[in-house]
N, C-alpha and C positions, 0 to 999 in steps of 0.2 A: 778738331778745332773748327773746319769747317761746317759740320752738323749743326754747333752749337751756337755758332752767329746764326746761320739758319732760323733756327729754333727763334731764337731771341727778338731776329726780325720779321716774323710771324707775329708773336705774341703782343708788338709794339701796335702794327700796322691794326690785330683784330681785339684792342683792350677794351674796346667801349661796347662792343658785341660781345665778350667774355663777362663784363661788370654787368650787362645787362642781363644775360643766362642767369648768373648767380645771385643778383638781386632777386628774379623772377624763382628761382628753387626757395628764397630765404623766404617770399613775398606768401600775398594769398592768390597770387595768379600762376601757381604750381602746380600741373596736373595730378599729382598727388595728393593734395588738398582737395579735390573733388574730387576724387576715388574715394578718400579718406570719409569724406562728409556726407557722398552717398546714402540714404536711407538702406535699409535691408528689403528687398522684394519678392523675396521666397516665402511660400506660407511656413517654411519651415522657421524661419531668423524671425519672423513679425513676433513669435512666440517665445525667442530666447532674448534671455537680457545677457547685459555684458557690465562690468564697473566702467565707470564714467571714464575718461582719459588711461584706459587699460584695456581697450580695445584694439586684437593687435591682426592686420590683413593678415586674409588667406588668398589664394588662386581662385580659390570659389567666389569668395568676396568679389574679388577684383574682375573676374569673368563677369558676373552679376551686376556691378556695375558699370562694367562696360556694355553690357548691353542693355542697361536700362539707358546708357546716353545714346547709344545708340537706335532707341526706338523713339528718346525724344527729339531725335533731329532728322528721322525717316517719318514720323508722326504715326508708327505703328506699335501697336500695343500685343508682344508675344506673349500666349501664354506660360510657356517653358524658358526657363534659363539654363546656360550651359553650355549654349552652342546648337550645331544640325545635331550631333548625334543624340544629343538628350531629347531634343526634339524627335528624333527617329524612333528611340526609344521606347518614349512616353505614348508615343501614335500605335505604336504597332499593341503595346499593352491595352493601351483603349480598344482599338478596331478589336482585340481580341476577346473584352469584354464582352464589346456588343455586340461578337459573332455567337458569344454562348450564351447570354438574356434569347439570340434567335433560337439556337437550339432549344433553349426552355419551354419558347413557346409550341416548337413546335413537337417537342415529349409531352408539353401537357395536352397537344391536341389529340396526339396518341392516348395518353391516359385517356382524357375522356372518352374517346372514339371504342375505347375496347370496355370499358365500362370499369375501368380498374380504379377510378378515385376514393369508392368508399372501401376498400379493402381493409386500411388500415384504421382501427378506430380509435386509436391514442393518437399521440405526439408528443415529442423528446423535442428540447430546444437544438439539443446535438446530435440528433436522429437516432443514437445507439446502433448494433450490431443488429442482423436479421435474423431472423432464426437458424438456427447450427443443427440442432438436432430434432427427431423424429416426435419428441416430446415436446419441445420449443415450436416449432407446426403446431402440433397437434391443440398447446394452447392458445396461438392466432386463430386457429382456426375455429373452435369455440367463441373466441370473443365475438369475430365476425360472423356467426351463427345466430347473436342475441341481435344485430342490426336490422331494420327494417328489409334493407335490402336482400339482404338473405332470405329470408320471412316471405315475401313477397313475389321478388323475381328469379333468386337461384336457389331455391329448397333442393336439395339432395347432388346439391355439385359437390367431384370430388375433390379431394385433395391437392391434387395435380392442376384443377381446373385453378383452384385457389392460388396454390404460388405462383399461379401465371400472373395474375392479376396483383396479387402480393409485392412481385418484382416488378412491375408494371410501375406503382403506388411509390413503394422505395427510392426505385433509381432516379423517379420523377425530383421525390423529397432530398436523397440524397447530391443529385446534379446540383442544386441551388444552393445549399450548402459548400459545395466543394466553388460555386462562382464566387460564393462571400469570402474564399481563403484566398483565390486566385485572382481576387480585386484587393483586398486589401494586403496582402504581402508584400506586387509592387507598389502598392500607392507609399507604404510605410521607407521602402526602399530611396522611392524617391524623392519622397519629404527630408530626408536625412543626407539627400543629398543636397538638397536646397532647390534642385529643378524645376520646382512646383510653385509656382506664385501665388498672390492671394486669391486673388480673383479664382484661379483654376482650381485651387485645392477647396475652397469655399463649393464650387461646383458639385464638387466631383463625394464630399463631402455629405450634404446634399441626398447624391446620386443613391450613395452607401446605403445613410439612412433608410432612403426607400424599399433598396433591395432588401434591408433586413425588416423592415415592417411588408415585404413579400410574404416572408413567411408565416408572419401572424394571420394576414387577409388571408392564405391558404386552408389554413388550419379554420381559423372563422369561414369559410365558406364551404369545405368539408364537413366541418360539426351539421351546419344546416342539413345534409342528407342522411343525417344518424339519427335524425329526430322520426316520429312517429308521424306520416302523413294525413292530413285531417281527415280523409275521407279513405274508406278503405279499398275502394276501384281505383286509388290514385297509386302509381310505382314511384317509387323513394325517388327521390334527384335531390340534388344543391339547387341552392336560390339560384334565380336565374340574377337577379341582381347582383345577388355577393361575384358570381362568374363573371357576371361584367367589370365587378372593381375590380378582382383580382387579373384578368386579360388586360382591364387598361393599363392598370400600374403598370402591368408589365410591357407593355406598348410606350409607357412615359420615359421610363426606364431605359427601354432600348433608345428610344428615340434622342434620350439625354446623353447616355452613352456617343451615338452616332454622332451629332451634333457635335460634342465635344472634340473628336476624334475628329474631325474634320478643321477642326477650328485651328487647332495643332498644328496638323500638317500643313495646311492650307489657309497659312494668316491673312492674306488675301485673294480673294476672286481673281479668276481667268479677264483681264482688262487689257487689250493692248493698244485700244483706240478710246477717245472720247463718243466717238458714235456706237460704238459694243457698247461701252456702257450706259450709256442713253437706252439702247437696243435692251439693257439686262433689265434695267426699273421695270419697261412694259411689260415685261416678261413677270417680274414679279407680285404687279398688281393682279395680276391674271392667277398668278399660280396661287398665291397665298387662300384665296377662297376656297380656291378645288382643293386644294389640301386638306381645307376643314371637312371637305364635303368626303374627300377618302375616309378621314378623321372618321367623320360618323358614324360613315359606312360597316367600319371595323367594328365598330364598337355594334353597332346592330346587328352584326353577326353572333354576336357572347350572347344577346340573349333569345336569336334563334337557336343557338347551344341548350341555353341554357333552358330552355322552354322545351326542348324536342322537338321544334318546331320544320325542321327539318324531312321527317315524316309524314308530316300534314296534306300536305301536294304533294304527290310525284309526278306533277305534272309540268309544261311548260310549252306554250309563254300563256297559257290558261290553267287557272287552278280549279281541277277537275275540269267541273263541262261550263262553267262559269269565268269569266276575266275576272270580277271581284265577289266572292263569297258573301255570302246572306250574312254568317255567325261572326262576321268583323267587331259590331258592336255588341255583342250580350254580354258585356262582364259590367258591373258598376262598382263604384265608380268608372265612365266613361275613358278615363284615361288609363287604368289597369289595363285598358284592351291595347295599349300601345307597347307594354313592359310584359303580358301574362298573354293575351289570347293569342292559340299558336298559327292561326290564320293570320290575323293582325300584324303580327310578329315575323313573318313568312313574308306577307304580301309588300308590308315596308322596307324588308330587306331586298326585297325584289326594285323595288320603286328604288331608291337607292341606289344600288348598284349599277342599274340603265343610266341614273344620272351622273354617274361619278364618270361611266365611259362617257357620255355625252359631255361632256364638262371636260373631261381630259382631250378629248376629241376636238372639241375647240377653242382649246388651248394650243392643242397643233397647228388645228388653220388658221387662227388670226397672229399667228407670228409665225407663220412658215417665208412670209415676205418682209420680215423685220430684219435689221442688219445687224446680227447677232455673234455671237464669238461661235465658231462651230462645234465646241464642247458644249453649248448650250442647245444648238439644236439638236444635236443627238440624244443629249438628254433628254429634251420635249419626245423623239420619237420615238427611245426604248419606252419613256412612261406610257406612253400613247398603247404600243406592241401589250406591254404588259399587263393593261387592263383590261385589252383584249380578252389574252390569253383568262384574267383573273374570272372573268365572267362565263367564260367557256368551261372554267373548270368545275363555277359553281353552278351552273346549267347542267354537266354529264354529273356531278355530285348528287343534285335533286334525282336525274332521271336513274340513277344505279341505286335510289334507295339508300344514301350516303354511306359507303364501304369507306373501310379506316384508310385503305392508301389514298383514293380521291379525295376526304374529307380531311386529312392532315396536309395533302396539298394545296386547296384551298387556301388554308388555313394559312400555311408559309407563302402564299401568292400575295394577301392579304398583306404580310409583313414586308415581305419584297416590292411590295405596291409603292408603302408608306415608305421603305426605302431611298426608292428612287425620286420621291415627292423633297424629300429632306432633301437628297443630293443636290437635287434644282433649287431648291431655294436657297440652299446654301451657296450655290455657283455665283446667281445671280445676286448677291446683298453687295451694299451699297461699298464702294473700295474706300478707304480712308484717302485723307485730303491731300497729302505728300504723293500718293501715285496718279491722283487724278491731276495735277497742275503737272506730272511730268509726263501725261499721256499727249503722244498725237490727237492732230483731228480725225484722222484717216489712220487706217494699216497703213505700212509702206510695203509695198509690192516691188519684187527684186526681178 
């Protein structure tokens, strides 16, 4: 008896705060109602329809929604829905992506470096099985008999010598293939989980495409070294041009990967002051140039690949007994001597690469005194260290005659270079509006 006066005189004392709760559920001011009305934000949902007023929530949903009100009132835009873990997920698939676009580059450096690219002289969309038996040999081995390169530079190599270079060529074609399975099986995973929003699957989408027009540009700049060279003192090679399309894609590729994979885990930059960030902009006006100038650099490297230009000089920091060689200009048109003549070609990657350390070099000292987050100087100092290093290695590369382990490291210095350039730029981009009004002026110091 006594509970239920209790009860009663509760109910009396809180009626007009109980009519208003249950007005407010009957009302449009019900958080249900905006769960309910939420748009769908996964690139998965943007592509499913549903009947009109038979639309019936899931925990997906409603996670999804809750973090999109949630980014609209932090003013951050996640690429992943789901929570940290889909986010963890999703990151570490990527970062795994663009750790094997790296390897790629750096087996096709080995391809090249050992001379294995023209081995094979077909192509399978789905690469097919290698050869099993003594007689499946023995017919690759014919085929690549009728190629220039054979004809020219390996008349009377054995058998042996062949499947070196054979499995060389494969496992190259093969790795890139098994990347296309190992990108889109999670990607498919997590579309269907709804984790992927538009924007990010749009990306990454995108990214796909390109990896699989990789392997058409392969095959198109492979054929190039199957053909008949116009002059017959010239030895077979692939265009030095198609090398470069195909090294860059794959440099865009990486680079889009990485980017992304950052973007993920790291929705905003390292900010804990308004003055770091002030400190990050200078930092980026600065970087973004040198970037391009690594940019170029790389890519002037595919066509001393691609040229052999490599061989030209084994000399340094003088090409032979000259600083700049007589035969820079003889090709005509004048500007073939900048893509074809392997002087040319040699001497600019050389100019180049002085400027990229000089250029990374003072990117160090004119913000070694800036008030910067100290994840960003450290940044500024390994890129600094590793351009160093990058140029060191293509200095003992020139003077050793370019051997395939120095020349493939190179070649991964190059990419670790552009790495570390991405890292920083990414560190330092601009923080969205909601974290900058709740920064300090200052660190606080304890």
């Amino acid at each position: 008896m006594f509970q239920s006066r209790l009860v009663s005189s509760i109910l009396k004392r809180n009626k007009g705060a109980i009519n208003t709760v249950i007005s407010n559920l009957r009302g449009k001011t019900s958080p249900f109602n905006d769960l309910r009305e939420q748009p769908p934000t996964s690139f998965f949902n943007v592509f499913r329809s549903s009947p009109v007023g038979h639309r019936i929530p899931s925990m997906r949903n409603m996670s999804t929604a809750a973090s999109v009100g949630m980014e609209g009132k932090e003013g951050l835009k996640l690429l992943v829905t789901g929570g940290p873990r889909a986010q963890k997920m999703v990151g570490i698939w990527l970062f795994g992506s663009a750790a094997w676009v790296f390897s790629m580059v750096v087996l096709g450096g080995v391809t090249r470096l050992t001379r294995s690219g023209l081995s094979m002289t077909d192509w399978k969309f789905t690469g097919g099985l290698p050869p099993l038996s003594d007689e499946e040999w023995l017919n690759e081995f014919e085929k690549y008999k009728q190629s220039p390169e054979y004809k020219r530079v390996n008349r009377g190599m054995s058998i042996e010598d062949f499947k070196f270079i054979y499995w060389m060529e494969y496992a190259h074609r093969m790795w890139g293939r098994g990347l296309g399975i190992m990108f889109a099986l999670p990607f498919s995973y997590f579309l269907r989980k709804g984790y992927i929003t538009l924007k990010l699957g749009l990306s990454l989408s995108a990214l796909f495409g390109l990896g699989a027009g990789q392997g058409l540009i392969g095959w198109w700049m492979v054929k190039s070294g199957l053909e008949e060279p116009a002059s017959e003192y010239v030895q077979p090679r692939v265009s030095p041009y198609r090398l470069a399309a195909h090294l860059t894609s794959a440099f865009v590729i990486y680079s889009g990967l990485f980017w992304t994979a950052l973007s993920v885990v790291m929705p905003e930059p390292p900010a804990e002051s308004l003055t770091w960030a002030r400190g990050a902009t200078k930092v980026k006006r600065l970087a973004l140039p040198v970037s391009l100038i690594v940019g170029i650099t790389a890519v002037s490297g595919a066509f001393v690949a691609g040229n052999d230009a490599g061989h030209a000089y084994n000399t340094f920091p003088k090409m032979g007994e000259t600083w700049i060689p007589d035969d820079i200009f003889e090709l005509k048109p004048l500007i073939r001597n900048f893509f074809e003549n392997t002087s040319t070609v040699q001497l600019n990657h050389r100019i180049l690469a002085t400027t990229t350390l000089m250029s990374i070099g003072a990117l160090w000292w004119f913000t070694r005194k800036l008030d910067i987050h100290p994840a960003v100087r450290s940044l500024i100092g390994s890129t600094f260290g590793m351009a160093a290093l990058q140029v060191t290695l293509g200095v003992s590369t020139l003077l050793s005659y370019v051997p395939v382990s120095l020349g493939t490291a190179h070649q991964a210095g190059a990419l670790t270079l552009m790495t570390l350039m991405i890292l920083l730029i990414h560190t330092v981009r601009k923080p969205s509006i909601s974290l900058l009004k709740s920064l300090p002026q200052v660190v606080k110091t304890v």
